[in-house]
ROSE-241742 format. One record per residue: residue in three letters; x, y, z of N, C-alpha, C, O, CB in turn. Coordinates in pm, whole numbers, padded with zeros to 5 digits, always signed. Glycine has a CB too. Layout:
BEGIN
AlaXYZXYZXYZXYZXYZ...
! end
This chain:
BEGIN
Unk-02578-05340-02834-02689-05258-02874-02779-05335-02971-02725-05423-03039-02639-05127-02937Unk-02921-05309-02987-02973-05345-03085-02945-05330-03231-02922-05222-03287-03059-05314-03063Unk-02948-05467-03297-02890-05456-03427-02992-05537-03527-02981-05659-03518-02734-05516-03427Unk-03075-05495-03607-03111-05526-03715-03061-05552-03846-03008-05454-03899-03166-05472-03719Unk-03065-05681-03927-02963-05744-04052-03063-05797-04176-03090-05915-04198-02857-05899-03987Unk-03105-05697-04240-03195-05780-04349-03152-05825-04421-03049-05763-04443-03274-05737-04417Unk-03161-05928-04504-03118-05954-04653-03198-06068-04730-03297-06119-04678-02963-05996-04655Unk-03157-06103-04845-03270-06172-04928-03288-06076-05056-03292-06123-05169-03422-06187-04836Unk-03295-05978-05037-03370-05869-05175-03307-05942-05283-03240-06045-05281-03318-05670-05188Unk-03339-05877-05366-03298-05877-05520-03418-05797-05597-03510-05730-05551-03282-06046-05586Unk-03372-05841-05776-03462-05840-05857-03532-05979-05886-03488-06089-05851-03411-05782-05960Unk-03637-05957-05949-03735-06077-05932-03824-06077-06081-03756-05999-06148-03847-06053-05780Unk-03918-06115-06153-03991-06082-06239-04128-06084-06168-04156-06150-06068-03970-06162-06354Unk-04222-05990-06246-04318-06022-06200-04372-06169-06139-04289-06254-06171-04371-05980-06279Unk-04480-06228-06064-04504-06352-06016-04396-06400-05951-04433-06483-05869-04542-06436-06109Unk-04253-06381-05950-04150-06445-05917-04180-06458-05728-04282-06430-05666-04009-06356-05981Unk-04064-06505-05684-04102-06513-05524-03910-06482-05439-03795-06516-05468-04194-06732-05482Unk-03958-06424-05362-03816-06394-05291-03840-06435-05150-03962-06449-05141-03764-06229-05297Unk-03787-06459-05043-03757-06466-04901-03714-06375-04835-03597-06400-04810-03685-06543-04874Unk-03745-06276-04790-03643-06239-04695-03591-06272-04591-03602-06394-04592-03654-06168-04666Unk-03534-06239-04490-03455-06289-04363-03390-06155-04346-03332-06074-04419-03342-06429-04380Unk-03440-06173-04155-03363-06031-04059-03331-06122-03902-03412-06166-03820-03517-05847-04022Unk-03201-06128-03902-03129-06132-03798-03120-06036-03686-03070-05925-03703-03031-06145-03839Unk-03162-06070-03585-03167-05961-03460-03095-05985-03384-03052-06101-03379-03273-05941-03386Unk-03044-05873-03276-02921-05903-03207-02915-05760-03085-02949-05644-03107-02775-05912-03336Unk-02864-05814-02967-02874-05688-02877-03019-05659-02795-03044-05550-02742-02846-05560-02975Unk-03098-05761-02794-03192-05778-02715-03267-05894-02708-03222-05976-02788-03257-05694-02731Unk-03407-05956-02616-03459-06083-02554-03526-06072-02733-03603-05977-02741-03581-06083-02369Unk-03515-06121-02819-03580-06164-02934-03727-06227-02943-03816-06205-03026-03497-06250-02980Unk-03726-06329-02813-03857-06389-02807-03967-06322-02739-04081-06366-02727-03847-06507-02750Unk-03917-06202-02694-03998-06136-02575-04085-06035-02696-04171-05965-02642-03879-06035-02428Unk-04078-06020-02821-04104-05894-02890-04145-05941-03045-04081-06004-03129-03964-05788-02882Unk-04303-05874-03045-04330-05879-03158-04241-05784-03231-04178-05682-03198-04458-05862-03171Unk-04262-05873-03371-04153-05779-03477-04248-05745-03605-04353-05800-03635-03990-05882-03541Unk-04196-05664-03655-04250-05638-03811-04177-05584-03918-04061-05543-03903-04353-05553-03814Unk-04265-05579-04078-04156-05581-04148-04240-05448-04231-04359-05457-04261-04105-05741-04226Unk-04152-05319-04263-04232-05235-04316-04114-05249-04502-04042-05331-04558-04246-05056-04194Unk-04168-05102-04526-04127-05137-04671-04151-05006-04677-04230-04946-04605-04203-05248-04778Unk-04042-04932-04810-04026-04797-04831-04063-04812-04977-04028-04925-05010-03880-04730-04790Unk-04116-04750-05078-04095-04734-05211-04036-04589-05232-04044-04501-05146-04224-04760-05288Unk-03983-04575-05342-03947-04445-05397-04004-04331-05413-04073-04324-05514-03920-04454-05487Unk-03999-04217-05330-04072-04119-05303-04206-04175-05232-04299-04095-05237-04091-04041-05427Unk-04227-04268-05183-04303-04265-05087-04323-04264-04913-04224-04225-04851-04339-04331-05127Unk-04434-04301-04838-04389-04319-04717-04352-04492-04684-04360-04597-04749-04501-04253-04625Unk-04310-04455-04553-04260-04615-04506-04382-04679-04473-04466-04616-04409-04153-04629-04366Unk-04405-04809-04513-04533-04842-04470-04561-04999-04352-04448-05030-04313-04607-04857-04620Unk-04640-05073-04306-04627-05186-04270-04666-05258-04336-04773-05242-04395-04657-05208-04183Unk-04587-05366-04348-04607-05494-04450-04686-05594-04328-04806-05596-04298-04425-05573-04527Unk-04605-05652-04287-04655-05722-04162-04616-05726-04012-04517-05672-03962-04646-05833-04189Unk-04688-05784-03962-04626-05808-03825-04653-05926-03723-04769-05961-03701-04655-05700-03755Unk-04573-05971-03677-04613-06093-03618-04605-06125-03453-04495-06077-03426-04535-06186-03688Unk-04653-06174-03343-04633-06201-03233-04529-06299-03156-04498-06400-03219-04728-06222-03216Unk-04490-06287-03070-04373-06289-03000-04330-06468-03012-04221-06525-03013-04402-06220-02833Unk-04456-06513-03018-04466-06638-02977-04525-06699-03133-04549-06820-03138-04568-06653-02829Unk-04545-06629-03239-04569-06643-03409-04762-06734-03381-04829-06799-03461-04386-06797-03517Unk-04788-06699-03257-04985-06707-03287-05067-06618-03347-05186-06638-03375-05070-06705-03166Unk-04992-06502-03369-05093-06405-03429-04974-06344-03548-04859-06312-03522-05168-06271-03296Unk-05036-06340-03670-04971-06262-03739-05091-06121-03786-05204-06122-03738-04904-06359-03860Unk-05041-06002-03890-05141-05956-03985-05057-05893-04079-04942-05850-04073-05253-05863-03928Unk-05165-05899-04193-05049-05807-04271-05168-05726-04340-05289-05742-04324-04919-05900-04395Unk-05088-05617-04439-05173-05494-04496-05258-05594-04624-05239-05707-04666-05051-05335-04571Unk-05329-05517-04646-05434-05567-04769-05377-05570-04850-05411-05676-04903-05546-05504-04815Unk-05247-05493-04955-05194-05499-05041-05122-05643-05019-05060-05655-05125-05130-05382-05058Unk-05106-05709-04975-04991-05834-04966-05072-05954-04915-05032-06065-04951-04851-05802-04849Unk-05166-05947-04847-05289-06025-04805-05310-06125-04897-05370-06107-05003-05414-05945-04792Unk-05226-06312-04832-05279-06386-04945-05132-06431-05043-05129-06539-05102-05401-06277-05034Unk-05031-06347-05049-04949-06315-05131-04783-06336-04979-04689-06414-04970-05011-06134-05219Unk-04806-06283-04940-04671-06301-04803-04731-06354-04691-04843-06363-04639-04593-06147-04737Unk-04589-06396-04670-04591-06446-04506-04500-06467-04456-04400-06527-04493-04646-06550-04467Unk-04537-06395-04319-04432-06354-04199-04447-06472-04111-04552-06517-04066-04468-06203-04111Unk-04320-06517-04091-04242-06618-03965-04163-06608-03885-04118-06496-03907-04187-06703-03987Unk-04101-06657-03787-04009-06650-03691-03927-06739-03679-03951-06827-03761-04050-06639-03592Unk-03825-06765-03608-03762-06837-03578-03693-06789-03413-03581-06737-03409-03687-06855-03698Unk-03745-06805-03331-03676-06789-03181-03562-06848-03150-03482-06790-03076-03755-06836-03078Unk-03534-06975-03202-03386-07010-03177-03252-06934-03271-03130-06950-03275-03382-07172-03205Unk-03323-06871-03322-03226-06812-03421-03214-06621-03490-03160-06549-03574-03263-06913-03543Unk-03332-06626-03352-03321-06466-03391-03346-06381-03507-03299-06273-03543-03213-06434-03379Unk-03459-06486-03568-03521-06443-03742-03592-06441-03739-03661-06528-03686-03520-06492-03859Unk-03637-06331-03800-03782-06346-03852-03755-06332-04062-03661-06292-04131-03902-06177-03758Unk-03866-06378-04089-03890-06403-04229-04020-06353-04332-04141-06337-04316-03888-06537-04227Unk-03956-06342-04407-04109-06278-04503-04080-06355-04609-03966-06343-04655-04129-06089-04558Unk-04195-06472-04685-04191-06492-04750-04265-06412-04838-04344-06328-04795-04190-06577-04732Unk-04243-06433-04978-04271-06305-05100-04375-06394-05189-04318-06502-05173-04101-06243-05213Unk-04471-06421-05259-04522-06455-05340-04589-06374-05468-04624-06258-05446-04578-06512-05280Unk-04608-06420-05582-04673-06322-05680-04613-06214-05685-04679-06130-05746-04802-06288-05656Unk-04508-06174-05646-04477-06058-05674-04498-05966-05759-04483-06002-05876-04405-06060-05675Unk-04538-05819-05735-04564-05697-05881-04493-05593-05861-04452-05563-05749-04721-05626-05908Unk-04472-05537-05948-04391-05436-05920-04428-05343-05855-04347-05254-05831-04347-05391-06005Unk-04525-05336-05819-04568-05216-05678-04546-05261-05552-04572-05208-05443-04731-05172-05662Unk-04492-05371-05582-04428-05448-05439-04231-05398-05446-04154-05440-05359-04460-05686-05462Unk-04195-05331-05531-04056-05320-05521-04009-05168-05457-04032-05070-05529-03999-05346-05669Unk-03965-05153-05370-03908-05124-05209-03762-05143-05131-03674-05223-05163-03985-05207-05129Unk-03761-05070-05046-03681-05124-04935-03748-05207-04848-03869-05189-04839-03627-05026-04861Unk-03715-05264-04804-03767-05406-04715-03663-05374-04593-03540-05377-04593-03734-05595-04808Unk-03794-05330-04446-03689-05329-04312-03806-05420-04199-03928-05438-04201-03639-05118-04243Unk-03684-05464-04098-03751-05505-03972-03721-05434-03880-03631-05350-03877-03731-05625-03931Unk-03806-05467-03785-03834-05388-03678-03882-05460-03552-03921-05576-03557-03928-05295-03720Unk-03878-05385-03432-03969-05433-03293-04036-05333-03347-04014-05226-03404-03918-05430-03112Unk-04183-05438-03291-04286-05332-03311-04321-05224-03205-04392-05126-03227-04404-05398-03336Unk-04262-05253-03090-04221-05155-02979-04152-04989-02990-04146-04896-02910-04121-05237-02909Unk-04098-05011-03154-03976-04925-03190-03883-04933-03253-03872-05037-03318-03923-04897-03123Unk-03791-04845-03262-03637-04857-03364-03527-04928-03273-03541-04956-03154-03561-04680-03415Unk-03405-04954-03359-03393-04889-03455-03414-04949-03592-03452-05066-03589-03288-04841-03439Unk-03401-04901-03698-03410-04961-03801-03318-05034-03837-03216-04978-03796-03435-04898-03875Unk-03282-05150-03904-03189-05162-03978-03173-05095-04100-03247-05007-04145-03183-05263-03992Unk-03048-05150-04164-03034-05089-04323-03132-05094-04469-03144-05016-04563-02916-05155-04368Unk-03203-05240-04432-03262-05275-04505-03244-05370-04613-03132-05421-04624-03289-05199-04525Unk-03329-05398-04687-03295-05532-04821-03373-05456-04943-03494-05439-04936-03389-05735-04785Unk-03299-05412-05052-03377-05353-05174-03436-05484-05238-03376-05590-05256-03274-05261-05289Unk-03561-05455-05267-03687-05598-05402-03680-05505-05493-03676-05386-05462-03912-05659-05365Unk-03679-05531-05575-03756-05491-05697-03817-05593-05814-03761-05681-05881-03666-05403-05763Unk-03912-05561-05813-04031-05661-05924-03986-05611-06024-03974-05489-06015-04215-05645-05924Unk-03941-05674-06161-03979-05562-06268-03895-05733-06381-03835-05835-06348-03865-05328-06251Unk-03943-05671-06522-03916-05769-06625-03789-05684-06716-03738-05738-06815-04071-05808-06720
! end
């Protein structure tokens, strides 16, 4: 079955920088754009980024624009978010996804904070 594996989170300080990484499993990986949304506390789930099957097209939301970036890896069934500048309105659950659909994985908790 499809299986989604995030990890990377932590705490960070402001400006600091994290990586994430999501392992996919249970389907053609290269055939499917993926993306990476993000939950904050009492809020909704939102999209961070998303990238194409073949990593020629990426986009990401205006809040992170400049600041992250989403990669792939096809031989290895990853995709990646790098983190830059981080603020604390960036601290979340961190999930991947086909952008086709679920399921979700568990996720990777960030949190920005000093």
């Amino acid at each position: 079955q499809v299986q989604l594996v995030e990890s990377g989170g932590g705490l960070v300080q402001p400006g600091g920088s994290l990586r994430l990484s999501c392992v996919a499993s249970g389907f053609t990986f290269s055939m499917f754009e993926m993306s990476w949304y993000r939950q904050a506390p009492g809020k909704e789930r939102e999209l961070v980024a998303t990238i194409t099957s073949s990593s020629r097209k990426t986009n990401y939301a205006d809040s992170v624009k400049g600041r992250f970036t989403i990669s792939r890896d096809n031989a290895k069934n990853t995709i990646y978010l790098q983190m830059n500048t981080l603020k604390p309105e960036d601290t979340a659950v961190y999930y991947c996804i086909r952008s086709t659909g679920g399921p979700w994985g568990q996720g990777t908790q960030v949190t920005v904070s000093s």
